[in-house]
N, C-alpha and C positions, 0 to 999 in steps of 0.2 A: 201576332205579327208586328214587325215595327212600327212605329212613325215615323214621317222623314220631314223636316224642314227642306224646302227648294227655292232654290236664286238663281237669278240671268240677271247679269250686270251689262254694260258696256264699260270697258274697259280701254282707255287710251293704250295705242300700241305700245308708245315710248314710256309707256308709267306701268307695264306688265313684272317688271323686275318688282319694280316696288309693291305691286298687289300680291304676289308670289310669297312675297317677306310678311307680309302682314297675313293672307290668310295660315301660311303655314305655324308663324305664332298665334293664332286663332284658334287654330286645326288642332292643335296640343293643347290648349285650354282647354276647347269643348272635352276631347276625349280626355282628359286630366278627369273632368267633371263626371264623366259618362256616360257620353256621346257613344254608339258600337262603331261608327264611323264618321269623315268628315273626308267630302269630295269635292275636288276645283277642277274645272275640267274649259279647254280652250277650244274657241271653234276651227271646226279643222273641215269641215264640207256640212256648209252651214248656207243654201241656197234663200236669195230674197223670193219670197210668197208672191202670188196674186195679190190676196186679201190677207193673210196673216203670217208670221213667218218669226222666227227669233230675231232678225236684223230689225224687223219692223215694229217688234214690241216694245224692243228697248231704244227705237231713232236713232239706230245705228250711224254714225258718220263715217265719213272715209278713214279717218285716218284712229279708229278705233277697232275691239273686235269683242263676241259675244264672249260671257265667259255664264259658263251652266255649272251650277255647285248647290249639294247635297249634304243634309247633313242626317244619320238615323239613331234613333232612341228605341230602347225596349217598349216603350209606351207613350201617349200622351201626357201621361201626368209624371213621367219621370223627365220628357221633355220639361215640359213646365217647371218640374224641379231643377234641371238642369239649368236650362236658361237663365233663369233665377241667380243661380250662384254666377254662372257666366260673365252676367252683367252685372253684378258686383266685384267682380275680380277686380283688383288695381291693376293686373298687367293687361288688361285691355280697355284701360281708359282712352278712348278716339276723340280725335278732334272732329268732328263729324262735316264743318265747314275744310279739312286738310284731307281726305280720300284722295286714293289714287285712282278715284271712276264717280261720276256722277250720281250721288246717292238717291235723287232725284226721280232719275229712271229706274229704279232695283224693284224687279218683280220679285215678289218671296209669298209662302204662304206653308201651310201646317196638312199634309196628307196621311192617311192612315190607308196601309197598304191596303189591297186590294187583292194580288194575287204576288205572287213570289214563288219562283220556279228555278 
């Protein structure tokens, strides 16, 4: 089954054009690399929690909004290969202090499916 890289950004509303532009050049890197996919997805009925919630992970402010993005590999270790080359690309050299979302708050981490139906 795959692995999937997973992210939840906050993303300022007025700077969504510009995160759009940049993961979509992203998005073609990775699967350039070989990546089987690469997902950006915006919050659209995204409720604040009691105790936990997507607004509340990433200190969500007003005038920003969640963004939930996926990326899957055939494997962990082709992940790893991947990302590898990824981050060597020159066409995704980042300024990491010029994002268009607080890198700060970015939840990411390495999952290995479970089930897939």
């Amino acid at each position: 089954m795959a692995y999937v890289d997973g992210f939840i950004v906050a993303v300022p509303k007025d700077k969504l054009t510009e995160y759009k532009k940049l993961a979509r050049k992203a998005g073609k890197i990775w699967r350039e690399h070989g990546a089987l996919s690469y997902v950006e997805c915006v919050a659209d009925d995204v409720p604040v929690g009691k105790l936990t919630s997507f607004t509340r992970a990433v200190k969500l402010k007003d005038d920003e909004t969640v963004v939930f993005s996926w990326i899957t590999y055939p494997s962990r270790a082709q992940r790893d290969a991947i990302n590898k080359k990824v981050m060597s690309d020159p066409r995704l050299k980042l300024d990491m202090n010029n994002m268009p979302f607080d890198t700060k708050r970015m939840i990411y981490g390495g999952f290995k499916t479970m089930l897939e139906m």
